[in-house]
N, C-alpha and C positions, 0 to 999 in steps of 0.2 A: 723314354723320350728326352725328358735332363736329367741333371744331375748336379750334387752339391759338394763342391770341395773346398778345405779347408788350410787356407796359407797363412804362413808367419813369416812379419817382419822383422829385418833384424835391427837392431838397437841403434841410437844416435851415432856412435861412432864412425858408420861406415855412411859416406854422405853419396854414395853410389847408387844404393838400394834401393832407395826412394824409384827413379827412374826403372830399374831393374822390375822391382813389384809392379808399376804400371805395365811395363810390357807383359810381364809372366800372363796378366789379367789379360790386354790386350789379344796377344798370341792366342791363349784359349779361346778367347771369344774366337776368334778367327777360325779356329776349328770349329769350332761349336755351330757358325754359320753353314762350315762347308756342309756340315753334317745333315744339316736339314735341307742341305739340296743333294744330298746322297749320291757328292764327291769324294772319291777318298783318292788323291791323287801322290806322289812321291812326295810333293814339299809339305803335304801335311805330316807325313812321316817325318822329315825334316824339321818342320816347327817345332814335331812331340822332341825331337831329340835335343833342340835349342831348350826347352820349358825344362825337362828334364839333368840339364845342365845347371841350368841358372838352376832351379829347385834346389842341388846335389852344390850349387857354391855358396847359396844364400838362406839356407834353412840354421834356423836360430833361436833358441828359448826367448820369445818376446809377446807383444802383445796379437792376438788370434782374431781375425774373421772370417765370416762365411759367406763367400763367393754364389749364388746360384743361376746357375745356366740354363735356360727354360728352352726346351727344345718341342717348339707348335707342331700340330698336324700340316698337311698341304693347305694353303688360304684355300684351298679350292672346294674342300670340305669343313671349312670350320663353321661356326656360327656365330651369329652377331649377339653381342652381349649390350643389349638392351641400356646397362644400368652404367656405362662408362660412354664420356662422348667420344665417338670413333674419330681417329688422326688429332688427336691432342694427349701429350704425353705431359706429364710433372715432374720434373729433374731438378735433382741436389748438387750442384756441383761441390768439389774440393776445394779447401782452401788453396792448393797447390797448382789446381789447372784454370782459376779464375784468372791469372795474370795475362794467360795465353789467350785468352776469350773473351775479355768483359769490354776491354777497348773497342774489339771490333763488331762485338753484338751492341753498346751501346750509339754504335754510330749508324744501326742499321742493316748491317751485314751480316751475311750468313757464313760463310766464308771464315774459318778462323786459322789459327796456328796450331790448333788439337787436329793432329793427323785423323785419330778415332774420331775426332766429330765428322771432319771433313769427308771420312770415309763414307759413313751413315749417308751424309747430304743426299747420295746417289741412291743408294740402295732403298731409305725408306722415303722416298721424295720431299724431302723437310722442306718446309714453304717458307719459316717464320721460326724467330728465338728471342722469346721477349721478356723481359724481367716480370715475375709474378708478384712481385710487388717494387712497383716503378719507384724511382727517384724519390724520396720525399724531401729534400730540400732541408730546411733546417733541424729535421728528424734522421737524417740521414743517417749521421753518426750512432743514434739509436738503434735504428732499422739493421746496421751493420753489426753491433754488437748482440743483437737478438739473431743474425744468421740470414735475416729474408733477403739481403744482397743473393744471396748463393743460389735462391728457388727460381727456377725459369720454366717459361711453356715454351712447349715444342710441339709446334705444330706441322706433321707430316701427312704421307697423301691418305685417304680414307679406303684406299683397298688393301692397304696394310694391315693385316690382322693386330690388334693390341697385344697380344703375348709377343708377338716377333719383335714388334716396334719394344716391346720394355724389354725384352733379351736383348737386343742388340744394341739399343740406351746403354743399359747397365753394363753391356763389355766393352764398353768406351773407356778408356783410362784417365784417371779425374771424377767419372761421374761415384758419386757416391747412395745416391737412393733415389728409385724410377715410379713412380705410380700411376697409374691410369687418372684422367678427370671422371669422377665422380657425377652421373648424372641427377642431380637434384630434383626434390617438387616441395610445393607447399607443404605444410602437414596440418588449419585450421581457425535534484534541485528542481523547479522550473520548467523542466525540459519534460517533453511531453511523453515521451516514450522512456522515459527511466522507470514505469511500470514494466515495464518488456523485458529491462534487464535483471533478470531471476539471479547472476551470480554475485551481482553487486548488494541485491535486499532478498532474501529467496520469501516470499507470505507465504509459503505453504510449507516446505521445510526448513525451518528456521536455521539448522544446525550449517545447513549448506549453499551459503554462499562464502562470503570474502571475508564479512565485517570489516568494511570500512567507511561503511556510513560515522559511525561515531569517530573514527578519523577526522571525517569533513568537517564533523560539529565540533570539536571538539582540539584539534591539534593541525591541520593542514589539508590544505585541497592540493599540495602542490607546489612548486617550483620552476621560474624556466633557469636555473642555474644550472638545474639537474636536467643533464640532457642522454635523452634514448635512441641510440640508433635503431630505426628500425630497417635491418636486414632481409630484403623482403622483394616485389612487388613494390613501384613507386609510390609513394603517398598522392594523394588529389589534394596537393595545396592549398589547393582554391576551392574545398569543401567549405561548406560557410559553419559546419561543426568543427571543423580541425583548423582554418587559416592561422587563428591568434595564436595556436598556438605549436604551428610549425617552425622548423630553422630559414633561416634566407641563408645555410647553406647546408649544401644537401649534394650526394655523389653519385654516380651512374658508374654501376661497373659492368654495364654491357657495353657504355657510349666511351667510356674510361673520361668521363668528364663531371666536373663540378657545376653540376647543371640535372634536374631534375624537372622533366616538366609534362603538366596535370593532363594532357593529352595523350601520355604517355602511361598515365596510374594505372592499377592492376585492383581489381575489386577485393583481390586477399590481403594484398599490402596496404589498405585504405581500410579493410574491416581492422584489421594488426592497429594501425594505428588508433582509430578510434576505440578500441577496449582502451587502449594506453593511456590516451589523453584527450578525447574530444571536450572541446571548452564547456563546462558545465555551470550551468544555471544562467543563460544565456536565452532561456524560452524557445529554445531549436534542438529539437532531435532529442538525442541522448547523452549521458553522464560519461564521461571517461573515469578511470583511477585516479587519476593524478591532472584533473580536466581542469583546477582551478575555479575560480567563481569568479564567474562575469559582472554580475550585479555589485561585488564590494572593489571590482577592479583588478582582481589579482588574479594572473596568466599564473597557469599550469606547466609541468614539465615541458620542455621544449622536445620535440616530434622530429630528431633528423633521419631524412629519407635517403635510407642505401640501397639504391636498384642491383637487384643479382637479376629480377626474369623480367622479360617485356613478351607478351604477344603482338606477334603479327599476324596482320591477314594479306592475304594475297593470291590472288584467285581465288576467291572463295575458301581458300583454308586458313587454317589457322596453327601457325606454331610458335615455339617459347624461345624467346633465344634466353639464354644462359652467361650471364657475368663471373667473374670469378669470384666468389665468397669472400676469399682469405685476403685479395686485397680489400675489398669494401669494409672489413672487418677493421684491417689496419689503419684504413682511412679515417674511419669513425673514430678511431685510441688518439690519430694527430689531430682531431679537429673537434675536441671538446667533451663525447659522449664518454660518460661514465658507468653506461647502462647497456648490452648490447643485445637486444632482442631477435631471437632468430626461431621465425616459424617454419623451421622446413629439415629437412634429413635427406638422407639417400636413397636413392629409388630401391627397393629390391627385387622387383620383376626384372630379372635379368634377361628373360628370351623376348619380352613385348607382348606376352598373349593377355595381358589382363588378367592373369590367373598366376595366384603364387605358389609354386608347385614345393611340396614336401622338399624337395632339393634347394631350392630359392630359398625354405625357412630354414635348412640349416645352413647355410652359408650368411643369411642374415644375421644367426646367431652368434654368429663366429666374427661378424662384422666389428670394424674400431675406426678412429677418423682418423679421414687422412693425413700427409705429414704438411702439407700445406694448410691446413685447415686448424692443424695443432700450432702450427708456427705462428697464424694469424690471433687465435686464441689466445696463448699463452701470452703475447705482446699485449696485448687489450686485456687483460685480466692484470699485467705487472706497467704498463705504461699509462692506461687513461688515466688523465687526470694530475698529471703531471711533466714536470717541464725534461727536457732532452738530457738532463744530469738525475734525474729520477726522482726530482724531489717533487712532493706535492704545491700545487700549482696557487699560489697567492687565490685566487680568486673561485679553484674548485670547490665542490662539496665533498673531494672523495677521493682520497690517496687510490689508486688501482682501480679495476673494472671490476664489474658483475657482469657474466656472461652469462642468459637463458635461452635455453633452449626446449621444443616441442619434442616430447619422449616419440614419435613419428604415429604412425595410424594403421599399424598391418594386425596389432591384437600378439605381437611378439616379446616374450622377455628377454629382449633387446634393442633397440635403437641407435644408429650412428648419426650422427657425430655428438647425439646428448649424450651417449654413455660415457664420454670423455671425464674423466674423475675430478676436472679444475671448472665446470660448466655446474649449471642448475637445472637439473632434467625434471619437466613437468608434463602429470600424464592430465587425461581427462575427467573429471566425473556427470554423472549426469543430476540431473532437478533434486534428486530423490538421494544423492550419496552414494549411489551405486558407479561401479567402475563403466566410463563407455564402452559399448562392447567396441569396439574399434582402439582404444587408446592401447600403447605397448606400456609395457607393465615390468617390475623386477626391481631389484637389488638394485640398480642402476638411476630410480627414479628417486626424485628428493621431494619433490611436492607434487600435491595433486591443487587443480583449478576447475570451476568450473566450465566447458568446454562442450556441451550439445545444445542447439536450437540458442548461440549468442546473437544477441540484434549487436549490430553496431554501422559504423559507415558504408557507403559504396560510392564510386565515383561516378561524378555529377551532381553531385547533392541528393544521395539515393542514400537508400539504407534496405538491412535486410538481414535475415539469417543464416549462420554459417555453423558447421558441425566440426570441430576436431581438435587435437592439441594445438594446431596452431591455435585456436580461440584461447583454450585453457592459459597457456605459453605467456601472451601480454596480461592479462590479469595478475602476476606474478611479475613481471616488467613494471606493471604499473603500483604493486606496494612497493617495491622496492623503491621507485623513485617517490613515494611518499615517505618512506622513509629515511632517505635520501634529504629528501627538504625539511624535515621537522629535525635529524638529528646530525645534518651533517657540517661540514666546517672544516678548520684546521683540526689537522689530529685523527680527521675521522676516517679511516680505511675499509676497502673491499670488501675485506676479512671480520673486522664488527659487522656490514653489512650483512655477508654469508650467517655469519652466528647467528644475527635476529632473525632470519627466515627461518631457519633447520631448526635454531632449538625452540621453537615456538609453534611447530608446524602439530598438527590434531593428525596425530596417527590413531587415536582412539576411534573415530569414528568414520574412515575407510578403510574397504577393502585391502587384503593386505597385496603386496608389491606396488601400492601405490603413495608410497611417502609419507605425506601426510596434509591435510588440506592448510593451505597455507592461512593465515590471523592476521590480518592488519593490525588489527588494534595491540593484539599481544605481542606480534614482532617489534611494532613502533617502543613499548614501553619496556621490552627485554632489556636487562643490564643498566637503566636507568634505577636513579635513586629518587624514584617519585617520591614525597610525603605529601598528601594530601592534607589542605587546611581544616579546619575544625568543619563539623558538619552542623549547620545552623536551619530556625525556624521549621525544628522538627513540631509535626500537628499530626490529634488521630481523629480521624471522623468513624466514628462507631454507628453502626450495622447493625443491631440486633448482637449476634456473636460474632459478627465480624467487624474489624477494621482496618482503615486505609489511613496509611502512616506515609504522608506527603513530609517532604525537608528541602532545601535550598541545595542543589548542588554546587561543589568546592573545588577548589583546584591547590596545585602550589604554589611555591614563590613565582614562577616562568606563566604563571595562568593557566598551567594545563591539568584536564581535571582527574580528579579519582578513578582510578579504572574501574572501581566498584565499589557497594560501601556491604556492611553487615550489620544488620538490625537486633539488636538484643531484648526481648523480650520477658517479663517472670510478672509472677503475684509477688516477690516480694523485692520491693526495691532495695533494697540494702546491695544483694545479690544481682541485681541489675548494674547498680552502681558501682563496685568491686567486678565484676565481668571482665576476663580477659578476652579480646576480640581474636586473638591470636590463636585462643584454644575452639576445638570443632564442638568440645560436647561438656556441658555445666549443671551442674545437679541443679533443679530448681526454676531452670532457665531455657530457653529456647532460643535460636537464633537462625536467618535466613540471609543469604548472600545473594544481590542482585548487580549483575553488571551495568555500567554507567550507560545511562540515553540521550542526558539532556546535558548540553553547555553550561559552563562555568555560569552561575546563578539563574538558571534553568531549576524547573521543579521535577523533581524526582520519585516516586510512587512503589509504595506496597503493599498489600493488602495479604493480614493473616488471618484466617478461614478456621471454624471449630472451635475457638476459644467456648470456655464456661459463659452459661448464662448467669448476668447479674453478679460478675464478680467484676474486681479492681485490677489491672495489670499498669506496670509501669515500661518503657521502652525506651533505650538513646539509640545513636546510627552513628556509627564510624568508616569514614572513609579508609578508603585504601589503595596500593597501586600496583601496578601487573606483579611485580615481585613479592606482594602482601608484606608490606611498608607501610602500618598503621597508622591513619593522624590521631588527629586530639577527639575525644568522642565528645557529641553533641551534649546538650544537660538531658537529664531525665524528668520525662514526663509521663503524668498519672492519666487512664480512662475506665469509663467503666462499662460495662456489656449490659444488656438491657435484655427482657422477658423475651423470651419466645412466639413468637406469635404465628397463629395454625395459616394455610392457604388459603385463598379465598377464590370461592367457584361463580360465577356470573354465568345467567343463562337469557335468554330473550324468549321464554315461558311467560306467558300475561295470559293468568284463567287457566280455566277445565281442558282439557285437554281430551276433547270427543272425536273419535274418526267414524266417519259410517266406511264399511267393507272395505271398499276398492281405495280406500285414501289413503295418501302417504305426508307425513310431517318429518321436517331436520331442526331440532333444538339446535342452536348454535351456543356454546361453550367458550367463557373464555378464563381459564387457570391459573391465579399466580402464587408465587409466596412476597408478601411483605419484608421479608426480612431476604429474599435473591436463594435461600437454600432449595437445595434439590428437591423436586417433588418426584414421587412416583402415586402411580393412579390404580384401583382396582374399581371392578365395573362388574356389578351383577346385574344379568339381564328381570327383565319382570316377566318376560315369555319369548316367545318365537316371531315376534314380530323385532324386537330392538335392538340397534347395535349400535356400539361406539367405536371411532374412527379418533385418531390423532394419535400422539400430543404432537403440534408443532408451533415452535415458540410461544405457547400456551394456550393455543386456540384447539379445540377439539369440537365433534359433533354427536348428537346420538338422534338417530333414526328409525322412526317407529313407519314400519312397512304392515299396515294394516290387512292385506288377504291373505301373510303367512298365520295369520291367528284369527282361533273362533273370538263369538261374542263373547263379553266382560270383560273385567276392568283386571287391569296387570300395574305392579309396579315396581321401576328400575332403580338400582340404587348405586352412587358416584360418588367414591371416596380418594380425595386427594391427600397425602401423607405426606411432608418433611422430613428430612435423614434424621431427624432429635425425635419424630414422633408424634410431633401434633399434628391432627387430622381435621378436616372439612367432611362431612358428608353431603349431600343433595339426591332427595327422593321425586322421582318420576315417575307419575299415577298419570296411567292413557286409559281410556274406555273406548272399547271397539262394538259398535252398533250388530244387531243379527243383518243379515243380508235380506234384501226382499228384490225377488227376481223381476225381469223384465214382463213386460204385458201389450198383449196383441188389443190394440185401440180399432183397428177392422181389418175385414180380408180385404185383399186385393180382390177385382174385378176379374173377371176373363177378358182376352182381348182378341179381338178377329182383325187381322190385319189382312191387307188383301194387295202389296205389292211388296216385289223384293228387296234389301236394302231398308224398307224404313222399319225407325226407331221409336223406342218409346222409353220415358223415363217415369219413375217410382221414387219419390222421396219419402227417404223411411221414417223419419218425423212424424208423417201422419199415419202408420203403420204401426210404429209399436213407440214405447213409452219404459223408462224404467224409473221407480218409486224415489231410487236414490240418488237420481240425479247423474248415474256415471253413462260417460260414452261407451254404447255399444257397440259390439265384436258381430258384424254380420258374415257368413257363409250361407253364400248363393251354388243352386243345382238348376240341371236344366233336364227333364229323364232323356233330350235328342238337341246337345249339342250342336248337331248339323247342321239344324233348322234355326234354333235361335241362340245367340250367343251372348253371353252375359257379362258384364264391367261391373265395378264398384267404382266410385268416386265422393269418397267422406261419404256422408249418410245417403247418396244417390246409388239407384240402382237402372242400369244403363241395357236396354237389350236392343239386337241388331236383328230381323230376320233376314236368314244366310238365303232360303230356299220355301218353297211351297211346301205343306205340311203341318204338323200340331207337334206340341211340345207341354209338358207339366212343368211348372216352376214350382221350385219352394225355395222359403226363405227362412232361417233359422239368426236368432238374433238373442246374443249373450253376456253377461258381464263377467265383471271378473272372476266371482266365484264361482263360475259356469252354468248361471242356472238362464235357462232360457225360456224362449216362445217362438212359436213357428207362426208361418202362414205359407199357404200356396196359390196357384192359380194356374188357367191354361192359356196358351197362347196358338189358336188357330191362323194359319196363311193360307186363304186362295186366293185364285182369280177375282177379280169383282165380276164380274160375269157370269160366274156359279151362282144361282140362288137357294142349291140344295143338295144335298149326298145323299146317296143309297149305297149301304155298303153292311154287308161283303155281297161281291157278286163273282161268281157262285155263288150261292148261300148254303146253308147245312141247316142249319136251326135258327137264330136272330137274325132278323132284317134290321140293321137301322140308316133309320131318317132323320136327317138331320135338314136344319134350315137357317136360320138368318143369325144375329149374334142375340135375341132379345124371344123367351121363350113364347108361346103362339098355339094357336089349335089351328092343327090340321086334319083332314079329313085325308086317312088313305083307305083307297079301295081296290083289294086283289081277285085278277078273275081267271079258272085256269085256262087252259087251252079248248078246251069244251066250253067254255061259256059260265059253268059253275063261278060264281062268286066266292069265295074262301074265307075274303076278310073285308066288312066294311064297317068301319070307323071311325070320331073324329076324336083326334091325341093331341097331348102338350108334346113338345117338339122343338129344339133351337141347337144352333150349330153344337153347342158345348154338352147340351143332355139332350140328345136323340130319341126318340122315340124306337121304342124293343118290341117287334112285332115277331110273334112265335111262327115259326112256318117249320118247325119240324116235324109235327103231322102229316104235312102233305106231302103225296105222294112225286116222285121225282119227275121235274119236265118244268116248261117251260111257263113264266107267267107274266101277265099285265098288270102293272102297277101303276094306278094312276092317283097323282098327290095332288088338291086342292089348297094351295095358299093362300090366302085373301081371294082376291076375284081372279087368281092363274090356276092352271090345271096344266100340270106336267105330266105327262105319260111315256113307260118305257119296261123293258123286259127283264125278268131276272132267271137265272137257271138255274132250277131247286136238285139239291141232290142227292 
């Protein structure tokens, strides 16, 4: 579909050629058009025969290029390529066709004297042709010698495929190099919330944040000499964490104007900027890098805001428009910024699905920045900071730029436009040291920052959480411009700059493809000839076997301090005193390296752990500085270690210690050692009832559960132990009583109830009793449910009658060692109206009679159907114990029963069987 050929010009002599070579290139394009519209007509035969001529007159050992001719599918079938913005082209012109063109595109027109342009005009509907990096006025001269005169947009119609539109750019005669635009995205004191920022102080892993706290204290918060572009999302000016210390000039290169403004800010470009420099110790928000200190007066790097993206809404949606980078970049190099921070890369979802398809990561791979982007680059790396003659600028900090960049966020070992080899490519890490899973990674990356869950600004005076190398990206922006302010000046270049970050960067303790975590403090002091002053009012406060060797921290001539010092240590001072601090290891001697905490006459601390008991040690402490550039060691002084002394056990034990059965006791414990050494603890139990629980921060318990153990006395024993060896013991004697079960104080009554629904209650209190004083476990039965239905409530026992009928109760009432006591009783419902039962009728053999709730004599008398008498007598009798009249003798049939209660006589029949 194309193809690539390969032409030679010929040498200075012939001044024809020139003209000659544009057309050969022209001519083909011309065919190369026809071809994709799948004309082949006589004058293209004609042209080849023209090409073919000139080739055969003008072919010449000189210097070689390569031509290529990109020949698209039908636009009708192609696909939209996501990651380039559609009808916008990036064009290099020639030095040779700029004569023909610059006049009348900078007067506005489209229209020029390039036949080849003028041809395009129609075919790819070109709307617009505008300098890619405009006019700079008294940079101009600069601008022109760097090339950016020559970079123009071209912008044509949007149903123009991008491969057609760069094919037939590129066979324009003049044009010398075409690229698509690149669709971009983001890529990530006092002050209340400098807790929140983990990359600035990490408390949990200390190895991983920035270290540039000791910076603050110690050598600078800051500068506004030293000024950061940041490239981005507009800053929020008028954040009341960032105002003091923004530019009052600041560019728009979506608006192409020198004018930024806070209703327009973008919440990535506002987070960007507060990593950088939010004004710190000002009693609002958060710390920046390079954020200065409010409280002694001194403003931080200065904040300039270069807009590349702006969101709009409109209908309800929302999209980005897109500024061009390369100027805003260029912009930033005329107008002060030494530092050029850039959180964002190149999209690489090239079809738009939100999904990076195995195809997208190798063309990512393959990815490098573009020529416009290098052009803007390489100017701001070789121009900030300096005047239009190239010399550094009376009043800068900083011959040339530092350009940073966000390694991007797809998990690729690749990135564009950080992979560029004159940039500072920084990937992610997370809390912990580990790589983000998101950040790209490789050979390509130079430092790593902290970069997952960063608090920093948002606009309106917000603040909030953001995840990615753009977050890592200004962290790296912001030492640099501290280092910037502490070592910069006349003299001081780019390139010192770049040195202190690289060769100070801790590759030791990341991941590998990820650079190396970038050092404030160690970048600031690289290449410097610190000597730190004498280290004075060293003291030991002895510990038992240990002690804490406090001294005055020092600084140099300039007042800046030691970057750390080393403490030398021995029994015999001679040997202390003679000590070279320069060497790691000294017969006889000991020594420990702590890096520097506290400011210049600040006190400084260390404590060494294990020394001999009751011996004599002498120690001095010599400063030092990042490049270990010894000062003068402090004098030597004598301490001495003192006895051992064992742990001490405390308990809240007062008296005997008696449990009856069911009881339970918690000794409370509390553990230490006098001298701060480690304790460990052994615990024998005295039986099956005690156990011991802790150690936490010396408090422990032991728990004697009195029902897992018979009667008698048991006892525990608790030995606390030192790492040297001296021991505590503490003995714990429990006596556990025998159990004595519960007892039944009397039975329950029987009860005759005689409507449905009501209730009666039983407090078990006056039922049963137990010896030892424990709450009892009651379990209620009922032998018929049906009839009556039974609750517990604490020691109440709660019954319902459901229905007419008799019901058994028992009650079973237990402690903890299970020994119990019972009681039962019955529970009669009838009618009130009933004054008596005969039952079973039929009968077989027993008759019983039953009668009122309160036992009684009654007289019953049975007569059979003849008149015979069978049974007359008078019986005990009551609803609960019946009276048992035998009638299994008599013969089967029919009989009269008549029952005498008090002064009533009931009569009625039973059938004997």
């Amino acid at each position: 579909m194309g193809g690539s050929i390969v032409c030679h010009t010929l040498s200075a002599w012939c001044p024809f050629i020139l003209p000659i070579r544009e057309l050969f290139r022209y001519l083909y394009s011309r065919i190369a058009v026809k071809r994709r519209c799948r004309i082949m007509k006589k004058n293209n035969q004609s042209l080849l025969s023209m090409l073919v001529l000139l080739a055969s007159v003008s072919c010449a050992k000189e210097e070689v290029f390569e031509m290529t001719v990109d020949e698209p599918a039908e636009e009708a079938g192609s696909s939209i390529d996501h990651s380039v913005v559609p009808g916008v082209a990036l064009v290099e012109f020639s030095d040779e066709i700029l004569p023909l063109i610059e006049d009348d595109l900078s007067q506005g027109k489209v229209a020029t004297r390039s036949m080849g342009l003028n041809q395009a005009l129609d075919e790819l509907g070109i709307k617009s042709i505008e300098r890619a990096f405009p006019d700079a006025g008294e940079f101009e001269p600069r601008h022109r010698k760097a090339g950016l005169h020559k970079c123009y947009i071209i912008e044509y119609s949007e149903s123009v495929a991008t491969t057609r539109a760069s094919a037939e750019l590129y066979s324009i005669p003049g044009v010398e190099r075409v690229e698509s635009q690149p669709v971009i995205a983001p890529a990530g004191f006092n002050d209340p919330s400098f807790s929140r920022q983990w990359g600035l102080f990490n408390s949990t892993y200390r190895d991983y944040d920035i270290n540039v706290v000791p910076v603050w204290n110690n050598y600078t918060t800051g500068d506004p000499k030293v000024v950061v572009a940041v490239v981005d999302y507009g800053i929020d000016i008028s954040h009341p964490d960032l105002k003091d210390n923004c530019s009052a000039t600041n560019y728009s290169a979506v608006d192409r104007k020198e004018v930024v403004k806070p209703e327009n800010s973008g919440k990535h470009g506002t987070h960007v900027a507060g990593i950088v420099a939010a004004v710190n110790n000002n009693g609002v928000g958060i710390c920046g890098v390079a954020g200065g200190d409010a409280a002694k007066g001194k403003k931080g790097a200065t904040l300039m805001s270069c807009e590349i993206f702006r969101d709009v809404t409109s209908n309800g949606k929302t999209t980005t428009k897109q500024g061009s980078t390369y100027s805003a970049i260029t912009w930033a190099a005329d107008h002060g910024a030494v530092i050029c921070q850039n959180s964002w890369s190149y999209v690489v979802d090239t079809n738009g699905d939100k999904v990076v398809s195995e195809e997208e990561k190798a063309a990512a791979l393959k990815r490098k920045v573009n020529i416009f982007d290098k052009l803007a680059i390489d100017y701001f790396i070789d121009n900030a900071g300096c005047d239009k003659d190239g010399n550094q600028l009376p009043d800068s900090p900083m011959k040339g730029g530092l350009v940073v960049f966000a390694a991007g966020n797809d998990n690729l070992a690749n990135g564009a436009p950080a992979n560029y080899e004159r940039v500072i490519a920084v990937a992610a890490l997370n809390s912990n040291g580990n790589k983000a899973n998101y950040s790209n990674y490789g050979d390509f990356v130079d430092l790593a920052a902290p970069g997952t869950g960063v608090y920093s600004t948002f606009p309106g005076g917000a603040y909030g959480n953001l995840s990615g190398t753009s977050m890592a990206c200004p962290h790296v922006s912001g030492v640099a411009a501290l280092i910037v302010s502490c070592c910069g000046g006349q003299g001081f270049t780019n390139e010192m700059l770049k040195e202190k970050l690289l060769k100070t960067r801790r590759k030791d303790i990341v991941p590998a493809g990820m650079g190396g975590l970038v050092d404030a403090v160690a970048a600031l002091n690289y290449g410097e000839n610190f000597k730190p002053g004498k280290a004075k009012d060293v003291r030991a406060t002895v510990r038992n076997n240990s002690v804490d060797i406090t001294w005055t921290a020092v600084g140099n001539a300039d007042g800046y301090p030691a970057y750390g010092y080393k403490v030398i240590c021995g029994k015999d001072k001679s040997l202390v005193e003679n000590a070279d601090p320069s060497k790691s290891t000294m017969a006889g001697i000991f020594t420990r390296s702590v890096l520097a905490k506290a400011e210049v006459e600040g006190t400084e601390r260390l404590t060494f752990t294990g020394l001999d008991f009751s011996a004599t040690y002498y120690v001095k402490v010599v400063g030092y500085s990042y490049t270990n550039v010894y000062g003068e060691p402090s004098p030597v002084i004598g301490f001495k270690t003192v006895v051992n002394n064992p742990p001490v056990i405390k308990s809240d034990i007062t008296g005997d210690i008696i449990l009856r059965s069911h009881e339970k006791k918690v000794i409370n414990l509390v553990i230490t050692d006098p001298d701060r050494h480690t304790i460990t603890v052994d615990y024998q139990p005295g039986g099956p009832a005690d156990t011991f629980s802790g150690l936490d921060k010396g408090e422990a318990t032991i728990t004697i559960n009195a029902p897992d153990a018979g009667p008698g006395t048991y006892t525990a024993t608790l030995t606390a132990t030192d790492n040297y060896g001296a021991a505590t013991s503490l003995a714990v004697t429990y006596t556990v009583m025998a159990n004595n079960p519960p007892e039944k104080i009397k039975e329950a009554s029987n009860l005759l109830i005689t409507s449905i629904g009501e209730t009666f209650i039983l407090n078990m209190n006056e039922y049963f009793s137990d010896p030892d004083g424990e709450t009892l476990e009651y379990v209620l039965s009922s032998s018929d449910p049906q009839t009556v239905r039974l609750v517990r409530n604490g020691n109440k026992v709660i019954g319902t009658v459901l229905r007419y009928g008799s019901s058994a109760i028992a009650i079973n009432a237990s402690d903890a060692a299970g020994a119990s006591a019972e009681s039962s009783f019955k529970v009669l419902a009838r009618e009130a109206s009933v004054e008596y039962s005969v039952y079973p009728n039929p009968v077989k053999d027993f008759l019983n009679i039953g009668t009122g709730s309160e036992l009684s004599d009654v007289r019953v008398r049975i007569v059979s159907q003849t008149g015979r008498s069978v049974y007359d007598n008078t019986v005990k009798a009551s609803a609960f114990e019946p009276a048992r009249i035998d009638l299994s003798g008599q013969a089967p049939g029919v009989y009269s029963v008549a029952i005498c209660v008090g002064e009533k006589t009931h009569t009625f029949s039973v059938v004997k069987r």
